[in-house]
N, CA, C and O atoms as a MOPAC input file, in Angstrom:
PM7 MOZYME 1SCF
protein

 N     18.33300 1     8.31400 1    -4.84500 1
 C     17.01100 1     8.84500 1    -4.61700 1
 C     16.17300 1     7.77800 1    -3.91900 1
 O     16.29500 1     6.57800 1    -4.16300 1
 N     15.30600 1     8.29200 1    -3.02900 1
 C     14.62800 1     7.19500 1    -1.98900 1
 C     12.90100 1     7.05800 1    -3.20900 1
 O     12.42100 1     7.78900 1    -4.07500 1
 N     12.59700 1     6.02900 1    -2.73700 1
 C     11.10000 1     5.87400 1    -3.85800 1
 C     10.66700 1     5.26800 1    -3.28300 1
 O     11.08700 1     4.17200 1    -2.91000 1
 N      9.28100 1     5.99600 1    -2.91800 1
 C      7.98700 1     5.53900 1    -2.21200 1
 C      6.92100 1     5.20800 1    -2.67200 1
 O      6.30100 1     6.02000 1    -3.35900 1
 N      6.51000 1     4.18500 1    -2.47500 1
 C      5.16600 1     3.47300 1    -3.58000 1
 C      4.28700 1     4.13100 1    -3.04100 1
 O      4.29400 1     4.32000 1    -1.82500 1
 N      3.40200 1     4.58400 1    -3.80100 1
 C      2.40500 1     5.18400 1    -3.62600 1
 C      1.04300 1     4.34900 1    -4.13900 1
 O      0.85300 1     4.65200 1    -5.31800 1
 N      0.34200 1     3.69500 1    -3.80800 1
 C     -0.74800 1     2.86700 1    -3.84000 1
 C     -1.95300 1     2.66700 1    -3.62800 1
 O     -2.69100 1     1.78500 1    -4.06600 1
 N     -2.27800 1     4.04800 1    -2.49600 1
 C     -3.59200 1     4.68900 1    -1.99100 1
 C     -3.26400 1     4.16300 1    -0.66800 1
 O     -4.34900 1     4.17300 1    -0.08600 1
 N     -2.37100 1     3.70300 1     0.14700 1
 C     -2.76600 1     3.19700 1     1.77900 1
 C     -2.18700 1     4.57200 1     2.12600 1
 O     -1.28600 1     5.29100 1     1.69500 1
 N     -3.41700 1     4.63100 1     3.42300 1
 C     -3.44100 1     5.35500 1     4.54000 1
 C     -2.19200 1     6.00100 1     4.82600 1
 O     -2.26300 1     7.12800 1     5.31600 1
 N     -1.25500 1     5.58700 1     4.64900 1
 C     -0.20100 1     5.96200 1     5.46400 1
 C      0.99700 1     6.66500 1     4.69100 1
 O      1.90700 1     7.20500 1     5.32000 1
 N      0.95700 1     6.63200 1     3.03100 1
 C      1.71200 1     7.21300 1     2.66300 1
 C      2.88900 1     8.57000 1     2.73400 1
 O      4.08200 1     8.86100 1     2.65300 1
 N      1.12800 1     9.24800 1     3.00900 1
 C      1.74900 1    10.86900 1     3.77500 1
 C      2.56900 1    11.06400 1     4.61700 1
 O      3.60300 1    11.72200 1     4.50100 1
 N      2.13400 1    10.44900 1     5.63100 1
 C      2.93000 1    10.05000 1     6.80300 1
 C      4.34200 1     9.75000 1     6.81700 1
 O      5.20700 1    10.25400 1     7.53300 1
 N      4.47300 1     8.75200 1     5.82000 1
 C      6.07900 1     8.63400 1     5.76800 1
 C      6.78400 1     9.19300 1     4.45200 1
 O      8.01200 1     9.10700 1     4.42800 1
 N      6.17700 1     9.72400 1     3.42200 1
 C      6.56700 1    10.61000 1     2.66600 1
 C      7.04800 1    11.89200 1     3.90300 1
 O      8.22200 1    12.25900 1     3.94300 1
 N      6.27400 1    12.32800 1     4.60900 1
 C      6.97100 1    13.63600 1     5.46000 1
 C      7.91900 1    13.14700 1     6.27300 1
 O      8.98500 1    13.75300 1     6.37900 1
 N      7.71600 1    12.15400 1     6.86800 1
 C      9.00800 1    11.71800 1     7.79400 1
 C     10.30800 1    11.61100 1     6.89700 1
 O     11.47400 1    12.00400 1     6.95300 1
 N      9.63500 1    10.99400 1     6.17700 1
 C     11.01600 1    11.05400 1     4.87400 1
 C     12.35300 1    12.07800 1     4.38000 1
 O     13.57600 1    12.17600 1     4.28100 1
 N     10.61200 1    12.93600 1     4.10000 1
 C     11.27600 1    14.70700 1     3.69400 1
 C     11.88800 1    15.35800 1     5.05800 1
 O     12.04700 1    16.57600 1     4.98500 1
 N     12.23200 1    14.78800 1     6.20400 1
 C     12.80600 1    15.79700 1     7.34500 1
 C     13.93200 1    15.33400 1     7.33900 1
 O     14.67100 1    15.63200 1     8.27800 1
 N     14.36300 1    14.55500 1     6.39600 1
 C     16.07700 1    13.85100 1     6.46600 1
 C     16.44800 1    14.03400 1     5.33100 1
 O     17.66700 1    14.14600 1     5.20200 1
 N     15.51300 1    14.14600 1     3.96000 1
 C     15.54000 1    14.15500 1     2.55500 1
 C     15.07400 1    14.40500 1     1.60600 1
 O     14.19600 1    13.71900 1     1.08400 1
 N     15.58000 1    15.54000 1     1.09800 1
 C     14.85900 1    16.28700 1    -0.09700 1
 C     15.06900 1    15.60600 1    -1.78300 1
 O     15.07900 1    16.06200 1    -2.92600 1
 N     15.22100 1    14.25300 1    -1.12300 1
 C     15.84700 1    13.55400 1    -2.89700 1
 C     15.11500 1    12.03900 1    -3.16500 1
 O     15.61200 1    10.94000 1    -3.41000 1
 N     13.33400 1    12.60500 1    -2.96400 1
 C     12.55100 1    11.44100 1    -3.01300 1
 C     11.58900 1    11.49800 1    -4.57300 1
 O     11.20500 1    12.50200 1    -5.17200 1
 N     11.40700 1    10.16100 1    -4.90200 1
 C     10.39300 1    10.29200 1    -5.50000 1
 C      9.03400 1     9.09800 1    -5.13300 1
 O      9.09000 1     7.98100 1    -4.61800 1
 N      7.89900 1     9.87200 1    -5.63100 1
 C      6.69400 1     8.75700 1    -5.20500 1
 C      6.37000 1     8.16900 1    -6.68800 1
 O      6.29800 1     8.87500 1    -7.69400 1
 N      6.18400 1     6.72200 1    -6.65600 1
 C      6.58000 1     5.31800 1    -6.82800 1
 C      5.15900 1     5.54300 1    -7.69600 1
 O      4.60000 1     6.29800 1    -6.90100 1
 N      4.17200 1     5.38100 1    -8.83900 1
 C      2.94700 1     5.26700 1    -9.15800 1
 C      3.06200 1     4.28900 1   -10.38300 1
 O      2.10500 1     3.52300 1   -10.49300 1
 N      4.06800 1     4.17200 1   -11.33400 1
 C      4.11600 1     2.95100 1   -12.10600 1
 C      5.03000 1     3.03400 1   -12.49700 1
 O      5.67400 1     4.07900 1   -12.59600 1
 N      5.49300 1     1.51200 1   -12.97400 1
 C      6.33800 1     1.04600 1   -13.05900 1
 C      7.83600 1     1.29600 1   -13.29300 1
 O      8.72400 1     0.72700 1   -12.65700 1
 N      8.04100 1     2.23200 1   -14.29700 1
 C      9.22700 1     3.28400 1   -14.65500 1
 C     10.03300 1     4.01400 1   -14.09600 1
 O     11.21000 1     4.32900 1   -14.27300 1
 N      8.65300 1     4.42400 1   -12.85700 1
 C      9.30100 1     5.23400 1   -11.83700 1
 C     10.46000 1     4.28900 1   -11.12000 1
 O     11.56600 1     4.82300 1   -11.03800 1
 N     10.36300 1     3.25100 1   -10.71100 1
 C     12.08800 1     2.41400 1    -9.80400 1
 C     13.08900 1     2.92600 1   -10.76900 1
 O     14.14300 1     3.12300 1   -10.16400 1
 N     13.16100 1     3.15800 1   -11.75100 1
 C     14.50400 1     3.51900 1   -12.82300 1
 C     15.05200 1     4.53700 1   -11.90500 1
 O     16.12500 1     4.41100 1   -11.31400 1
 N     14.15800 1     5.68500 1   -11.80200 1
 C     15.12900 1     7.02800 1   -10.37400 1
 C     15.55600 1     6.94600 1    -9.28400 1
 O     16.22700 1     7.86800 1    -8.82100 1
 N     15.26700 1     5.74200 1    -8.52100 1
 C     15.58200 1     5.60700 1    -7.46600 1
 C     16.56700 1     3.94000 1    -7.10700 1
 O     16.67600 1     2.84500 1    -7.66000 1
 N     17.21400 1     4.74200 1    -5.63400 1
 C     18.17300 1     3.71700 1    -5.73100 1
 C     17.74300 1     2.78400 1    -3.89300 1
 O     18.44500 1     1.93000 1    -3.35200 1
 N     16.61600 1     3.27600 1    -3.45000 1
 C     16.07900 1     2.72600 1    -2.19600 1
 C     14.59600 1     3.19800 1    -2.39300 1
 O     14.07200 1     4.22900 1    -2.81400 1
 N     14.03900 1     1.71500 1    -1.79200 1
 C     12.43000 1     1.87800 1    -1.94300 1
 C     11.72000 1     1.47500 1    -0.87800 1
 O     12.09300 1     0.44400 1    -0.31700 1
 N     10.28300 1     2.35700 1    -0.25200 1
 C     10.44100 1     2.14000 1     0.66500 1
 C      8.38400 1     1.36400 1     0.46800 1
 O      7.33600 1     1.71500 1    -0.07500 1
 N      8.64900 1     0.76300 1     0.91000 1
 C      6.58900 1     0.29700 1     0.69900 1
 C      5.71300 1     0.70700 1     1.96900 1
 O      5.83600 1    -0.14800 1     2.84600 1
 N      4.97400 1     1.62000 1     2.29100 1
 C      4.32600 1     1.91000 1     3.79500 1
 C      2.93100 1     0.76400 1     3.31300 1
 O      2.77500 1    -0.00600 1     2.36500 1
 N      2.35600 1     1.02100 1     4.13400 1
 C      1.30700 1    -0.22500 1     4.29500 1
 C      0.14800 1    -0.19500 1     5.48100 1
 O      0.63800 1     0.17800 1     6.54600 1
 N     -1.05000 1    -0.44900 1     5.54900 1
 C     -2.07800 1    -0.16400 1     6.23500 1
 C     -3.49500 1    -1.29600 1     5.20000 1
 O     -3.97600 1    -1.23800 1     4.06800 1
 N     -3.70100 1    -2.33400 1     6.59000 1
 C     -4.63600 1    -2.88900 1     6.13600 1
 C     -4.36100 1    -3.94700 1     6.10100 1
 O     -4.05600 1    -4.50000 1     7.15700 1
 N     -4.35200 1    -4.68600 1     4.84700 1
 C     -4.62300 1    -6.41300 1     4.34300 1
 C     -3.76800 1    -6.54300 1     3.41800 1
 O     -3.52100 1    -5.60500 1     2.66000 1
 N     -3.09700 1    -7.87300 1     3.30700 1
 C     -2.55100 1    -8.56900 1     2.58400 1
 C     -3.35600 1    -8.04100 1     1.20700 1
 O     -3.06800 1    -7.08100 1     0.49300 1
 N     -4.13400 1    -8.71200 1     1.11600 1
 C     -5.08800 1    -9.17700 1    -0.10100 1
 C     -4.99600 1    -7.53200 1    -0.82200 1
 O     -4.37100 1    -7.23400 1    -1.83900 1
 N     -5.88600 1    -6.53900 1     0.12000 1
 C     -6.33700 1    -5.17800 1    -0.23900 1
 C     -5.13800 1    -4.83900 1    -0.82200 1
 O     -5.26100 1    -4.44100 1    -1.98000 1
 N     -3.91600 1    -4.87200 1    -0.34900 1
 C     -2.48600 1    -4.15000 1    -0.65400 1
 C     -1.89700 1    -4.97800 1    -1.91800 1
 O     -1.22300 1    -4.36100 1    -2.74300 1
 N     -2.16300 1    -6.51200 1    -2.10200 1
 C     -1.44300 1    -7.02200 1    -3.02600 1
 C     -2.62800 1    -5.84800 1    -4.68400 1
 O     -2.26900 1    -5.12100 1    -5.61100 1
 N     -4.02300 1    -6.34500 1    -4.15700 1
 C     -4.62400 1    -5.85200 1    -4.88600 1
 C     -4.65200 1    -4.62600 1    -5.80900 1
 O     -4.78300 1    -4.52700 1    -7.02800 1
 N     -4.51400 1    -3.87500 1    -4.99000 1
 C     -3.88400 1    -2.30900 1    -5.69800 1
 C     -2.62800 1    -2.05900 1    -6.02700 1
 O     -2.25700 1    -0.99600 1    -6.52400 1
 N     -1.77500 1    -3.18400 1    -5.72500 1
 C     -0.49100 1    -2.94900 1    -6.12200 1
 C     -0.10100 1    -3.80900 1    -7.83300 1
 O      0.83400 1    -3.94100 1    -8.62200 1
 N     -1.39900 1    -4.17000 1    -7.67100 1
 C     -1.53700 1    -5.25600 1    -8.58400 1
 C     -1.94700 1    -4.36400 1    -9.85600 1
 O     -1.23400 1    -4.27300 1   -10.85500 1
 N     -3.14300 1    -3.73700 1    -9.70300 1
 C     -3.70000 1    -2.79900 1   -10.18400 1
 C     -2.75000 1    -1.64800 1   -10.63000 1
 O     -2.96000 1    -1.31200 1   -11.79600 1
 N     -2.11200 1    -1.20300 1   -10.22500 1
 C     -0.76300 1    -0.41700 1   -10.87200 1
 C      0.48700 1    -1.19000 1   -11.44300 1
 O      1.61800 1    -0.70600 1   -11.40100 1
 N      0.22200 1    -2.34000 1   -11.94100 1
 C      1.48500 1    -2.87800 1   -12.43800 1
 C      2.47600 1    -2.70100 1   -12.05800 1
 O      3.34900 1    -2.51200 1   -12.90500 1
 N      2.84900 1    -2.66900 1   -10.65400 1
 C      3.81100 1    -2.81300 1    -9.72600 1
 C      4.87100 1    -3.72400 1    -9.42900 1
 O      6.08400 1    -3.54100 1    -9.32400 1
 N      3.90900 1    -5.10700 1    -9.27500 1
 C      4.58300 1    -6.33500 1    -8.82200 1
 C      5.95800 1    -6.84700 1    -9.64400 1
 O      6.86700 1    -7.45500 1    -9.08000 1
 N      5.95700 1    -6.59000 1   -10.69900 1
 C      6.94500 1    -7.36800 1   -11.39500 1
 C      8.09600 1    -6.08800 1   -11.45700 1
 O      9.27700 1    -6.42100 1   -11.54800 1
 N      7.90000 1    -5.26000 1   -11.43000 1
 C      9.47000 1    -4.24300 1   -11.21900 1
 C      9.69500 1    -4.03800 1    -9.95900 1
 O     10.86100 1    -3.70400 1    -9.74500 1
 N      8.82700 1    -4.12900 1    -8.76000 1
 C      9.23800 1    -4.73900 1    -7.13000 1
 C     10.15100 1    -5.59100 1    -7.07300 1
 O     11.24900 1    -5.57800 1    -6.51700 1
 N      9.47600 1    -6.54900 1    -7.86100 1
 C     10.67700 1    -8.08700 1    -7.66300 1
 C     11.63000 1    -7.71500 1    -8.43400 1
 O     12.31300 1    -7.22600 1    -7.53400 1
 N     12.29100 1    -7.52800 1    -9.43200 1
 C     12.96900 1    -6.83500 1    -9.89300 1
 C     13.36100 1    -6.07100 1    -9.68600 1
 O     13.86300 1    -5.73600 1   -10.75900 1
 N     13.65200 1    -5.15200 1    -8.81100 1
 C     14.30200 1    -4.13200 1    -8.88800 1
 C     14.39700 1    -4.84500 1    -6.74800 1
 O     15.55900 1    -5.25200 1    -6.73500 1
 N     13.91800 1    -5.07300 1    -5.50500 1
 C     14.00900 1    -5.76600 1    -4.85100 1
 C     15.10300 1    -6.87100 1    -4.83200 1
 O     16.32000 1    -6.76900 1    -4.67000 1
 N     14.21200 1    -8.09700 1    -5.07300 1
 C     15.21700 1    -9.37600 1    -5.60200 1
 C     16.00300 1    -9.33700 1    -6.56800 1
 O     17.16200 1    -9.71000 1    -6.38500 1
 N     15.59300 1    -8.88500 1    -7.82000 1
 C     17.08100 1    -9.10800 1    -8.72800 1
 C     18.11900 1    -7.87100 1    -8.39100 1
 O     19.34100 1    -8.01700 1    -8.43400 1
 N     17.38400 1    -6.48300 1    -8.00700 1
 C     18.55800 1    -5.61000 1    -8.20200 1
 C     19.42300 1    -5.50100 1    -7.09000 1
 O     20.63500 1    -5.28700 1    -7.06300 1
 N     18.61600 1    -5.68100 1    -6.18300 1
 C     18.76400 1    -5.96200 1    -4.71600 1
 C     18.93600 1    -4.71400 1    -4.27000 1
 O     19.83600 1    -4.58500 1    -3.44100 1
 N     18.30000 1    -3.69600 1    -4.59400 1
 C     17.92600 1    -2.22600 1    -3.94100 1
 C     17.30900 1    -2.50500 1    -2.29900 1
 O     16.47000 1    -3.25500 1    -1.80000 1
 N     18.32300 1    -1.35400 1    -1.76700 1
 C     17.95000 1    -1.62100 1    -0.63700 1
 C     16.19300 1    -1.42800 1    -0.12900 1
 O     15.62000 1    -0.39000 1    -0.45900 1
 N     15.62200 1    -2.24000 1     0.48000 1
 C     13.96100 1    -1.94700 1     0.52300 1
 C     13.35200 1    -1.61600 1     2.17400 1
 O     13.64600 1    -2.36700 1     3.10400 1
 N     12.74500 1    -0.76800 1     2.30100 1
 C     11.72900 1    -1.13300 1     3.86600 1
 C     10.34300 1    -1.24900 1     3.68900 1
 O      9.80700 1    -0.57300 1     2.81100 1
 N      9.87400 1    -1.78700 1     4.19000 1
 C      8.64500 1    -2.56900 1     4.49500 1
 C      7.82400 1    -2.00400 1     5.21800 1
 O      8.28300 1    -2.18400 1     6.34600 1
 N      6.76400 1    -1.34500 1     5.33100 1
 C      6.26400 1    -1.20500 1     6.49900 1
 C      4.85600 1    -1.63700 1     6.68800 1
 O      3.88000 1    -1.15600 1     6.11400 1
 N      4.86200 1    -2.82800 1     7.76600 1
 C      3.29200 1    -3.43200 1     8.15000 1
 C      3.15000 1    -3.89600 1     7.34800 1
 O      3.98100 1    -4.80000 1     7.26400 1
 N      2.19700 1    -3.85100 1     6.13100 1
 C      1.92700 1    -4.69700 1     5.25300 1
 C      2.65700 1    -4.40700 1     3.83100 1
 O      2.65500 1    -5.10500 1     2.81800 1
 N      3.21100 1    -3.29500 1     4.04900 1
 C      4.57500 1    -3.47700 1     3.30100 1
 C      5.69500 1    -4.74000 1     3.41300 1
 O      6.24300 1    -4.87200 1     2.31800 1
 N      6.10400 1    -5.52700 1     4.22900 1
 C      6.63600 1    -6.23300 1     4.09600 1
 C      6.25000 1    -7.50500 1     4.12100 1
 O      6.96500 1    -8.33900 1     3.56600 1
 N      5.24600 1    -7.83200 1     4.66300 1
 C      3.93200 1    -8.80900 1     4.20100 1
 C      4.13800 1    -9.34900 1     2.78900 1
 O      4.38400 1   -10.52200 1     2.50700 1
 N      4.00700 1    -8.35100 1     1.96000 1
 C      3.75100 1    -8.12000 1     0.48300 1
 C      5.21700 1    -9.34500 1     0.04700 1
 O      4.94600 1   -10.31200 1    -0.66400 1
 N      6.39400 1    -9.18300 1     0.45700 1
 C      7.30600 1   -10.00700 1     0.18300 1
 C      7.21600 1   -11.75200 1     0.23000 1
 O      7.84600 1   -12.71800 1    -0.20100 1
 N      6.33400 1   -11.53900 1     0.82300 1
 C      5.71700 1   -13.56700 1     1.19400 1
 C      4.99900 1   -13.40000 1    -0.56300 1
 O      4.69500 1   -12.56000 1    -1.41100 1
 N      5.04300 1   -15.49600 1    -0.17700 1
 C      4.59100 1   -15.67700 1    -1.39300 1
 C      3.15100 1   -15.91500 1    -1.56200 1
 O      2.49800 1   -16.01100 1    -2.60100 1
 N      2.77100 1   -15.99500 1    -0.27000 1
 C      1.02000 1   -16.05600 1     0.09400 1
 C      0.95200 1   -15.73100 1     1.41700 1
 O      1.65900 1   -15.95500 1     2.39900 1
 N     -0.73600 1   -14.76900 1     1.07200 1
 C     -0.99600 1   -14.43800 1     2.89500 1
 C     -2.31600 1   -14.12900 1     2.30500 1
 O     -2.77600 1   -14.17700 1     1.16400 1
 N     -2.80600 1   -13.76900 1     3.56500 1
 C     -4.56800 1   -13.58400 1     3.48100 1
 C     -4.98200 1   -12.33000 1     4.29300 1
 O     -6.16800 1   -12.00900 1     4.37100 1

């Protein structure tokens, strides 16, 4: 199952539908539990470092990202400041 963080950026929709024209076996990403269903995750992104760490922060996100990312090593895409987010500092 593909899993899309859902975080409030702009752009979610967008690639949630692009998504759904190849795949009807998604789920959207809102806390933490949700990575357990899925076996690829995808982060869309619009904006700022800061703004995006922020709300991702705000949903208790970060630590099952890295985890399930780095330790599980699920395959991940990034997009714009989706992959930003993988540094260990930015502004």
């Amino acid at each position: 199952m593909i899993g899309i963080i859902d975080y409030g950026s702009g752009n979610f929709a967008s690639v949630y539908n692009a998504v759904s024209t190849i795949s009807n076996n998604i789920k959207t990403i809102t806390k933490p539990e949700d990575f357990k269903e899925v076996s690829h995750i995808i982060l869309p992104g619009v904006g700022s470092f800061l703004g995006a760490m922020k709300k991702i922060q705000e949903l208790n996100l970060v630590k099952e990202l890295e985890r399930n990312v780095l330790g599980l090593k699920k395959p991940y895409l990034g997009i714009c400041v989706g992959m930003q987010i993988l540094a260990n500092e930015g502004n």
